[in-house]
C-alpha positions as CSV (number, residue, x, y, z in Angstrom):
1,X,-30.1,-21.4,-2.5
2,X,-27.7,-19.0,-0.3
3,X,-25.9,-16.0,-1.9
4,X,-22.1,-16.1,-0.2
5,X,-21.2,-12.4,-0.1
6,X,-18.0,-11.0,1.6
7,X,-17.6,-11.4,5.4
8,X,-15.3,-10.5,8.2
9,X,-12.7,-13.8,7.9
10,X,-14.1,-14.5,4.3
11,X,-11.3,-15.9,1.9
12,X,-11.3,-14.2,-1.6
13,X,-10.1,-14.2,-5.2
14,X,-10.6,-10.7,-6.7
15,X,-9.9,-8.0,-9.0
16,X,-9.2,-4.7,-8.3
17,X,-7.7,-1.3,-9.1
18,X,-6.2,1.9,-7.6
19,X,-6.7,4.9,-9.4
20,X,-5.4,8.1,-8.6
21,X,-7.3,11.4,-9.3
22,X,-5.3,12.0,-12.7
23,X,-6.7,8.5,-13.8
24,X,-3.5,7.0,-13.7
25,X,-3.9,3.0,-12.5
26,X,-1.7,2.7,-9.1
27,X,-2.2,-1.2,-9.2
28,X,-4.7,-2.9,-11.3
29,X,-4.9,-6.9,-11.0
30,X,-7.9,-7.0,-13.7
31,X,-5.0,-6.8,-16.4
32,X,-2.8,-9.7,-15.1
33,X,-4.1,-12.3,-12.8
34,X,-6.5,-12.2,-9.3
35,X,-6.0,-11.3,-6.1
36,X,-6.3,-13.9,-3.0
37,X,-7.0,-12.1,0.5
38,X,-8.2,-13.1,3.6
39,X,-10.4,-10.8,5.0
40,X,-9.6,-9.4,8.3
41,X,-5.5,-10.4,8.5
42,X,-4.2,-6.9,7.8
43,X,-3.2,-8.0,3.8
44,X,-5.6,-5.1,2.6
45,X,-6.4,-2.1,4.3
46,X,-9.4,-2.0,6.1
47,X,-10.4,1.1,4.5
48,X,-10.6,-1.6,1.2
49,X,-12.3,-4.3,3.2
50,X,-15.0,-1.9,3.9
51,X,-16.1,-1.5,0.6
52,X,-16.0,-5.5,-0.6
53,X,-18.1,-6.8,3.0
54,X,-21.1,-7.6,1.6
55,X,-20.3,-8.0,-2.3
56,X,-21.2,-11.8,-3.6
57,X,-19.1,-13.2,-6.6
58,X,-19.4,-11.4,-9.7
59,X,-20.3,-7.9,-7.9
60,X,-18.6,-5.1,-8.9
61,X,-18.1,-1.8,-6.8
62,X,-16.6,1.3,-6.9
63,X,-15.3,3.8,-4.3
64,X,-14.0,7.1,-4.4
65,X,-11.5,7.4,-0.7
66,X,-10.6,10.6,0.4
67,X,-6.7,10.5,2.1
68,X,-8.4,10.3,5.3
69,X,-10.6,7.8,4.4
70,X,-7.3,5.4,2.7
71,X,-3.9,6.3,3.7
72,X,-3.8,9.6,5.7
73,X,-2.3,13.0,4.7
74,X,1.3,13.6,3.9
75,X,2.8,14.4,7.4
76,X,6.1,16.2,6.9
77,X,7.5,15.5,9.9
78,X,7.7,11.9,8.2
79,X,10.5,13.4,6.2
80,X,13.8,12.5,7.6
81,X,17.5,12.8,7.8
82,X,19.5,9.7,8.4
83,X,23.1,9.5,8.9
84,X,25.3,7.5,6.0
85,X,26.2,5.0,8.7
86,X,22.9,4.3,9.5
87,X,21.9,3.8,5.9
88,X,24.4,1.3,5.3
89,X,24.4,-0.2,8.1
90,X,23.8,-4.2,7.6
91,X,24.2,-3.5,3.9
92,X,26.8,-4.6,1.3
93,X,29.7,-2.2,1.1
94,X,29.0,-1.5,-2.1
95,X,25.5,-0.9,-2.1
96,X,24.4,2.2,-4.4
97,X,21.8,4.6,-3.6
98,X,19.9,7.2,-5.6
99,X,17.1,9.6,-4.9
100,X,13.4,8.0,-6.2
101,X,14.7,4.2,-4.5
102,X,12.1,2.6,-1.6
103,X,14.6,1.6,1.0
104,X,14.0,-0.6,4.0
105,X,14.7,0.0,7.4
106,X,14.6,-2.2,10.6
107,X,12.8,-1.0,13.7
108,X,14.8,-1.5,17.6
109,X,11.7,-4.0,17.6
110,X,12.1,-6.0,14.5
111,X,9.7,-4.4,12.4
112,X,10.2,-3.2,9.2
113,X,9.6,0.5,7.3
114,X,10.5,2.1,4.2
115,X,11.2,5.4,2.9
116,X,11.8,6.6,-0.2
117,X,15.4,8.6,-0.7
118,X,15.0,12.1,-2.0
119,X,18.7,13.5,-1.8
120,X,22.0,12.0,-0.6
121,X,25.6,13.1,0.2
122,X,28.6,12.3,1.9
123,X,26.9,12.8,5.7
124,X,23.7,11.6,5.1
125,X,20.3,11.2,3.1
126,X,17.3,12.7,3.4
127,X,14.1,10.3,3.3
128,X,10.4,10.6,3.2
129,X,8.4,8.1,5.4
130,X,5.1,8.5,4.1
131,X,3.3,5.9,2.6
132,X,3.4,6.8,-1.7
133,X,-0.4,7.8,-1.8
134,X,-0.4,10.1,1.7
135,X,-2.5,12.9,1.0
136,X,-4.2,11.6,-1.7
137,X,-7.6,10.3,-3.1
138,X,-7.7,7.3,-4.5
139,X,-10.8,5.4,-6.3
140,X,-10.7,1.5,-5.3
141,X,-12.5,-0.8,-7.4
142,X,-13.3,-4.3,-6.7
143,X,-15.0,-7.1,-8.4
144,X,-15.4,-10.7,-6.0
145,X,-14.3,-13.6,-8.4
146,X,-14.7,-15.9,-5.7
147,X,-15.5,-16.8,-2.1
148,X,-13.5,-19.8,-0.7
């Protein structure tokens, strides 16, 4: 009988958690429901997909990811003003803003990026572009509930 363990392309169901170096869960999928990824299509960070290839249903690991190893260090050039027309720009009139939201942005090219406001006035709004977890470790955990 062949062991299926976790492969480049492999289709999972799994749990797992983010922890940050205070302890604090980030995400954690073991208390609600499963995860389904696809291995491979950019839906979990490669960093991530490192540690499952190889893992076979019921395996459990645990990895401890430096912020160069997950999601980089806190560049503060990705800290940015942008002008109030440009925030609401394609948004309702009566949209509200306050420091601590995630806003969206779209890209010349169509993509999309967030950033999370940290002040506002009447000229503008000052937003940082880094990802939430920039410049710091995080512990992933992983346990494969299935292959499909």
């Amino acid at each position: 009988m062949t062991t299926l363990t976790v492969l480049p392309n492999s289709f999972l169901t799994l749990n797992y958690r983010l922890t940050l170096p205070s302890g604090e869960d980030y995400i954690n999928t073991f208390i609600d429901r499963p995860a389904t990824v696809l291995i491979g299509s950019g839906q979990f960070a490669p960093c991530f997909e490192k540690v499952l290839i190889g893992l076979a249903v019921g395996e459990k690991k645990s990895a401890l990811l430096s912020p160069k190893e997950s999601f980089g260090e806190r560049k503060e050039d990705l800290v940015q003003w942008v002008s109030l027309k440009a925030l609401k720009e394609g948004r309702d009139e009566d949209t509200e803003f306050h420091p601590g939201d995630v806003i969206e942005f779209n890209a010349p090219s169509g993509a999309q990026y967030a950033g999370v406001l940290q002040s506002i006035d009447d000229e503008g709004a000052w937003f940082d572009f880094n990802h939430p977890l920039a410049g710091r470790a995080v512990t992933f955990e992983a346990e494969i509930v299935a292959i499909l």
